[in-house]
C-alpha positions in Angstrom: 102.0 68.0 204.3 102.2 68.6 208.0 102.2 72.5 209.3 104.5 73.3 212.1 104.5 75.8 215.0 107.3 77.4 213.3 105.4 78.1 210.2 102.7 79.2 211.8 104.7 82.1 213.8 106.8 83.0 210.3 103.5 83.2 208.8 102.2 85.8 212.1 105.6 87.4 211.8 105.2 88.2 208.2 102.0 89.3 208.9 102.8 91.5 211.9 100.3 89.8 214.0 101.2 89.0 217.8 100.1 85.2 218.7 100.1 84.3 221.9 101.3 80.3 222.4 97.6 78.8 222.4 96.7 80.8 219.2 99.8 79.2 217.6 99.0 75.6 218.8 95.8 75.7 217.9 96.4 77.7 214.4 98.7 74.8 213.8 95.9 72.0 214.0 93.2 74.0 212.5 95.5 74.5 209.5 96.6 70.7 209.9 92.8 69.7 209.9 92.6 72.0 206.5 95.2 70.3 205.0 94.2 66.7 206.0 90.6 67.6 204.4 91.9 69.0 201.3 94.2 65.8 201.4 90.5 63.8 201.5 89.5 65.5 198.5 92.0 64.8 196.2 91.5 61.2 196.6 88.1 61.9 194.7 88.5 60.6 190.7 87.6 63.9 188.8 88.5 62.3 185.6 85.5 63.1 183.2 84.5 66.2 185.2 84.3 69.1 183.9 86.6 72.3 185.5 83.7 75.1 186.2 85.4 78.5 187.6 81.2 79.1 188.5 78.5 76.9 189.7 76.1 78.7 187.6 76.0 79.6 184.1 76.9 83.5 184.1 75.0 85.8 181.4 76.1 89.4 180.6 73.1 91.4 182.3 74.2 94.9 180.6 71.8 96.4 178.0 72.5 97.2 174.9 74.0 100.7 174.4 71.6 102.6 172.5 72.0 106.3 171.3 68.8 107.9 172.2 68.0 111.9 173.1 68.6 113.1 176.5 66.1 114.5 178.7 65.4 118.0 178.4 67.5 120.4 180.8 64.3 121.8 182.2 63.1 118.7 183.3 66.1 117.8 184.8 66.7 120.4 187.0 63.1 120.1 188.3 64.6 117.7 190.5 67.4 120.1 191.6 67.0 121.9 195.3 68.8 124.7 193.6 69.7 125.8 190.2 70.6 128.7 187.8 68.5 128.0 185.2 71.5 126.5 183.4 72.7 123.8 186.0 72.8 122.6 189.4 74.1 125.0 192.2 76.3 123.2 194.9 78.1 124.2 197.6 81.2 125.4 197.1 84.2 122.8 198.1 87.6 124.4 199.2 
């Protein structure tokens, strides 16, 4: 499959990108250099291989979700530049 100038500037047009006549020629054989690349790579035999969506095994880093007591609203607040006693005092947002 061979890309075309004309493709190229539907492509910019549906983009709403100006390209100038250089940037479309040389768009075109970039994206023709892709192709022929990708062409390459299908010629490889896969059969046997595997389909991986990751290179690396993937492992769920979370923690368990354990219920345990909450730490106590005096020592929280210690940490507050400004409280009630109760909670944190912000400024006020209009």
């Amino acid at each position: 499959m061979k890309i075309t100038v004309e493709e190229v500037e539907h492509v910019a047009r549906l983009a709403r990108l100006e390209v100038s006549t250089e940037e479309k020629q040389s768009f075109t054989e970039q994206l023709n250099e892709i192709l022929l690349y990708m062409e390459k790579l299908n010629e490889l035999d896969t059969t046997g291989v595997v389909p991986t969506s990751h290179v690396v095994d993937l492992h769920n880093a979370f923690r368990e979700d354990i219920v345990q007591e909450s730490m106590p609203r005096t020592e929280t607040l210690e940490n507050a530049p400004e409280d009630n006693d109760a909670e944190f005092v912000v400024p006020r947002v209009l």
